[in-house]
C-alpha positions in Angstrom: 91.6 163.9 -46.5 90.5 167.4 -45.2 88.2 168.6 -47.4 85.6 166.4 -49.4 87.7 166.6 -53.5 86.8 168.5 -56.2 87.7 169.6 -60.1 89.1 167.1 -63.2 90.0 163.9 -62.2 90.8 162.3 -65.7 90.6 158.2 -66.3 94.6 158.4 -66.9 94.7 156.1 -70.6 96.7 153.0 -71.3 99.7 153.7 -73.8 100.6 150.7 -75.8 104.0 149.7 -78.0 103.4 148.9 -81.6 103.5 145.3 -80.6 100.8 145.9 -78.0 102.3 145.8 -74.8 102.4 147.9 -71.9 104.0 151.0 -72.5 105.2 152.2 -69.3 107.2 155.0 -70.0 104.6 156.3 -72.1 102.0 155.6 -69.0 104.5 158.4 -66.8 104.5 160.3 -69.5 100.4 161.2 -69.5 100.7 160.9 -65.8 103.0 164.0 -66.0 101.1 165.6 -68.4 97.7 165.4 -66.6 99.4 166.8 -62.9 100.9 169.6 -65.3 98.0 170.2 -66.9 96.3 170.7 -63.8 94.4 167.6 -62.6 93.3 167.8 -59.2 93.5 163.8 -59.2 94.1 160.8 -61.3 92.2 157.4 -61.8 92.5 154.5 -63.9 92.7 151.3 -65.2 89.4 152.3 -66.1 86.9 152.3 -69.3 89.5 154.9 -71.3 92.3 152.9 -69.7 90.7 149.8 -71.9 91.2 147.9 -68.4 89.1 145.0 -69.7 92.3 143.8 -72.2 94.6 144.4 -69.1 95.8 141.3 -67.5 95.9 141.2 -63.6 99.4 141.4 -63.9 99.7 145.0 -66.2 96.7 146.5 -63.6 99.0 146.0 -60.9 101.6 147.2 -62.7 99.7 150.3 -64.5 99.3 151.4 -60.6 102.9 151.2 -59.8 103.7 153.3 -62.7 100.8 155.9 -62.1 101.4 155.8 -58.1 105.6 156.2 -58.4 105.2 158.9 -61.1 102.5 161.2 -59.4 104.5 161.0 -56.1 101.7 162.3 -54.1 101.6 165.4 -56.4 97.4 164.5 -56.7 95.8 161.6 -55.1 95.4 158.8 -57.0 91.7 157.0 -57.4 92.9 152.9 -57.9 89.5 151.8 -60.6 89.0 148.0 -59.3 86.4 146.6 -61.4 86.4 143.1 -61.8 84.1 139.9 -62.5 83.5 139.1 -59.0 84.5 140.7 -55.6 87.4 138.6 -54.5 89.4 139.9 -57.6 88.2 143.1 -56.8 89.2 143.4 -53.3 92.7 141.6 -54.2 93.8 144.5 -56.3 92.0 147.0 -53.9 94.2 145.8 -51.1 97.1 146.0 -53.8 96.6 149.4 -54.6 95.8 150.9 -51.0 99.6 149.2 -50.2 100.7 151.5 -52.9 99.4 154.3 -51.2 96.2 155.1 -53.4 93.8 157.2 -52.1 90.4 156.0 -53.0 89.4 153.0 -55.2 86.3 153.2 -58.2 84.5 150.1 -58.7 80.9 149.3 -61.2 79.4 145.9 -60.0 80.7 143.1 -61.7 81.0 143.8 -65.1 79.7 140.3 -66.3 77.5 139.1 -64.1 75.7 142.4 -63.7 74.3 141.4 -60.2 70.6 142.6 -59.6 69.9 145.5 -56.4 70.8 143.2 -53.5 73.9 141.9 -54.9 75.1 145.3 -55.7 74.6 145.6 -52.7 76.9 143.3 -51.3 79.8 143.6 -54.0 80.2 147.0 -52.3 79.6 145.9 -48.8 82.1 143.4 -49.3 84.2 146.2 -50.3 83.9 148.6 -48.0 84.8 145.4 -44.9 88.0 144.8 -46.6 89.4 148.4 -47.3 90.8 151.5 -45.5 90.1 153.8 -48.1 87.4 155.8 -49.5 84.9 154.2 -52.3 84.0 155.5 -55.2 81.0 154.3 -56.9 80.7 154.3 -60.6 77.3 153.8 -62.2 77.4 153.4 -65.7 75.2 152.1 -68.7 74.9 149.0 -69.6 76.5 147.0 -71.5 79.4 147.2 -69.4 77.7 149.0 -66.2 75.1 147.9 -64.0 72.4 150.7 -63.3 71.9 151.7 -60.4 69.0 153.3 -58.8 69.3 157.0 -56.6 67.6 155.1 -53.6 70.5 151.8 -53.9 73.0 154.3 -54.1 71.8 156.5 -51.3 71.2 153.6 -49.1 74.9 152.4 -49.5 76.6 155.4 -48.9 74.4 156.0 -45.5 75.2 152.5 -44.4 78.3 151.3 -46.0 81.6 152.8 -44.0 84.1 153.5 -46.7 81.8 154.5 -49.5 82.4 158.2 -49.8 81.9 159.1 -53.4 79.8 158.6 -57.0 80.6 158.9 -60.4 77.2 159.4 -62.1 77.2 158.2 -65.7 73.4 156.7 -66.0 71.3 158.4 -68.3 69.9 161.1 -68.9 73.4 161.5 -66.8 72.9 165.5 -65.5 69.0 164.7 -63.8 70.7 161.4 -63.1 73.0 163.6 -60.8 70.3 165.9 -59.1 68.7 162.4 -58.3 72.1 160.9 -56.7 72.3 164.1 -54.9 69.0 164.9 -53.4 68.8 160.8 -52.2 71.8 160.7 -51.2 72.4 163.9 -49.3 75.1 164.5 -46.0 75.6 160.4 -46.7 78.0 161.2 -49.7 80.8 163.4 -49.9 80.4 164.5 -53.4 78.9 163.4 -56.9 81.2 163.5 -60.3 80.0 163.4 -63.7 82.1 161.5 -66.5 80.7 160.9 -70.0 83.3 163.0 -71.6 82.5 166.0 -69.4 80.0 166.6 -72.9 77.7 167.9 -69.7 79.9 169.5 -67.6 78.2 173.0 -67.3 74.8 171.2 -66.2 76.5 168.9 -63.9 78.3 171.7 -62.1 74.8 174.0 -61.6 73.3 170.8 -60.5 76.1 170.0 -57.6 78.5 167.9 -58.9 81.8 168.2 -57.5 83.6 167.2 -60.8 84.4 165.4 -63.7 86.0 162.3 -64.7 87.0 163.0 -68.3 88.9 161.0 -70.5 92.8 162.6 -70.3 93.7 164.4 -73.6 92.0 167.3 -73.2 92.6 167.8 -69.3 94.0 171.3 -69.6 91.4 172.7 -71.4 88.5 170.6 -69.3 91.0 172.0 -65.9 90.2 176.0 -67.3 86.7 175.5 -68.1 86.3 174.0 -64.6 87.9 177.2 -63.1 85.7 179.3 -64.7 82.5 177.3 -63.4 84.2 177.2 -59.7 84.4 181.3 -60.1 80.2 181.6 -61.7 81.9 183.2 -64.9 79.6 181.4 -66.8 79.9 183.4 -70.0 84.0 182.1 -70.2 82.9 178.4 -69.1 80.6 178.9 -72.3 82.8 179.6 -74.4 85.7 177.0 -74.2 82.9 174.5 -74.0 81.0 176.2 -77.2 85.2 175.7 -79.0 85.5 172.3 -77.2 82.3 170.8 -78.1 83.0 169.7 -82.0 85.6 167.3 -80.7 84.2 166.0 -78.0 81.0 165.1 -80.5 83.6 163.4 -82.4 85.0 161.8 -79.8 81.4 160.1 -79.4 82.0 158.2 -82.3 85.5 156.8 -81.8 86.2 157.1 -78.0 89.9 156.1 -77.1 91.3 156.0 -80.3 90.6 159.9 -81.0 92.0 160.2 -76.9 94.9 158.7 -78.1 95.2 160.0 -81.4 95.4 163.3 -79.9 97.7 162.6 -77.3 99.9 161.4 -79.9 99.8 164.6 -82.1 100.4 166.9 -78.8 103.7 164.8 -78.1 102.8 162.8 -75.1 102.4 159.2 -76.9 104.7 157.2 -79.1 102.2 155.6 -80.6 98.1 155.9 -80.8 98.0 152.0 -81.0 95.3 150.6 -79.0 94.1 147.0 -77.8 90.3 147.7 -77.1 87.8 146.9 -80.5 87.7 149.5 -82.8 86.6 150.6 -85.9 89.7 153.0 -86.9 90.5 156.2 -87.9 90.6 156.1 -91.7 91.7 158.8 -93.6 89.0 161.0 -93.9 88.9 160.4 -90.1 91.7 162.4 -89.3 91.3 165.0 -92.2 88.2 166.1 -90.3 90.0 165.5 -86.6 93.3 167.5 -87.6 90.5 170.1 -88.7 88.9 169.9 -85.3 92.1 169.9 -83.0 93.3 173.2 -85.3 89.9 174.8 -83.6 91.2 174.0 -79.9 95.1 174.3 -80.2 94.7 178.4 -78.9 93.1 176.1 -75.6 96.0 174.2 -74.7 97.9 175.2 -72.0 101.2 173.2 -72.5 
């Protein structure tokens, strides 16, 4: 790594068969779809990858698949979250034989450890890896908050922790908080949330976003316009963008998928993680959405 990474890193989703398992040719597909779309890098099994109804088996397998297809193409950020460190480290090591790049971890997901044992989930981590560390802090009632001083602290003294993804809220004064505590220590700050905040984030220092992945070629030109200040052009895709991703609120990976299936990339939108649906009335209002973004797409 020569330079400290930058741009749309999107959390690469988990494509399903009708009968609910693993999908992997679908899985290369998106994986081809985000590096021609643009993505500086990939990462997953994470939140949009519904890693939580992913067996140990399918994570390690759903990095295989994402690692073989990219072929070094983009690096590859392994997400490791788990319900206590030694599952987390076991598929870190896993994932830095495949040849990942980095690896994204939130505290243990269930037992939402208090400062101190943050603390050592990612000290832990960073003894038993090669590889750079990306720390995600996310709301509760999956993430664990963390505070700008805890965060700082780890990235001054903990070897191998390089990176944040900032997701706390409010998430963009979140960012400026990571950043200013944090300083030389870290080698870069990324918002996610959907990039909904992505023009804030990007005036405030982030390096990036981690976005979910049906959308990455329109998030990838918007991006370009922020790296060049045209801030009138990075205005307007997110002015065209933003009724879907407000949609997207409400429904999360169902609409990522549903999209992805209508652009061609998925066999089927069929997902494991709890949802609510799209009914009918649903998709009248998201087909009228997606018709005010198609002119964005890029392939």
């Amino acid at each position: 790594m020569t330079a400290p990474w930058r741009g749309i890193w999107p959390i690469v989703i988990t494509p399903f068969k009708a009968d609910g398992m693993l999908d992997e040719d679908g899985l290369a597909r998106v994986v081809r779809f985000c590096i021609d779309a643009g993505a500086q890098g990939l990462v997953g099994p994470a939140n949009a990858s519904e890693f939580t109804t992913l067996s140990d088996d399918e994570r390690r397998r759903w990095l295989e698949v994402v690692v073989e297809t990219a072929q070094g193409e983009v690096p590859v950020m392994a997400s490791i979250t788990s319900g206590h460190e030694l599952p987390a480290v076991a598929l870190g090591r896993f994932a830095q034989g495949l040849g990942v790049e980095a690896v994204m971890s939130m505290p243990p997901h269930i037992l939402h450890p208090e400062a101190s044992g943050c603390y050592r989930y990612y000290e832990t981590l960073s003894g038993a890896l090669d590889i750079s560390i990306c720390i995600q802090n996310f709301n509760g009632p999956i993430g664990t908050p963390m505070s700008a001083e805890l965060i700082s602290r780890m990235c001054e003294e903990l070897p191998r922790i390089d990176y944040i993804k900032e997701e706390t809220s409010p998430e963009p004064q979140q960012i400026s908080a990571t950043i200013k505590a944090a300083g030389q220590t870290c080698k870069g700050v990324w918002g996610g949330q959907g990039a909904i905040y992505i023009i804030d984030e990007f005036r405030r220092g982030a390096i990036g976003n981690m976005p979910g992945c049906h959308t990455t070629d329109i998030l990838v030109a918007l991006w370009e316009q922020l790296e060049v200040k045209d801030w009138d052009g990075a205005r307007q895709i997110f002015n065209q963008l933003m009724p879907l991703m407000n949609y997207e609120r409400l429904y999360g990976v169902a609409i990522y998928k549903e999209i992805l299936y209508r652009r061609g990339i998925l066999s089927s939108s069929m997902q494991r993680a709890p949802s609510k649906g799209l009914d009918e009335l649903t998709l009248v209002e998201l087909e009228a959405i997606m018709k005010t973004v198609e002119a964005l797409y890029r392939i």
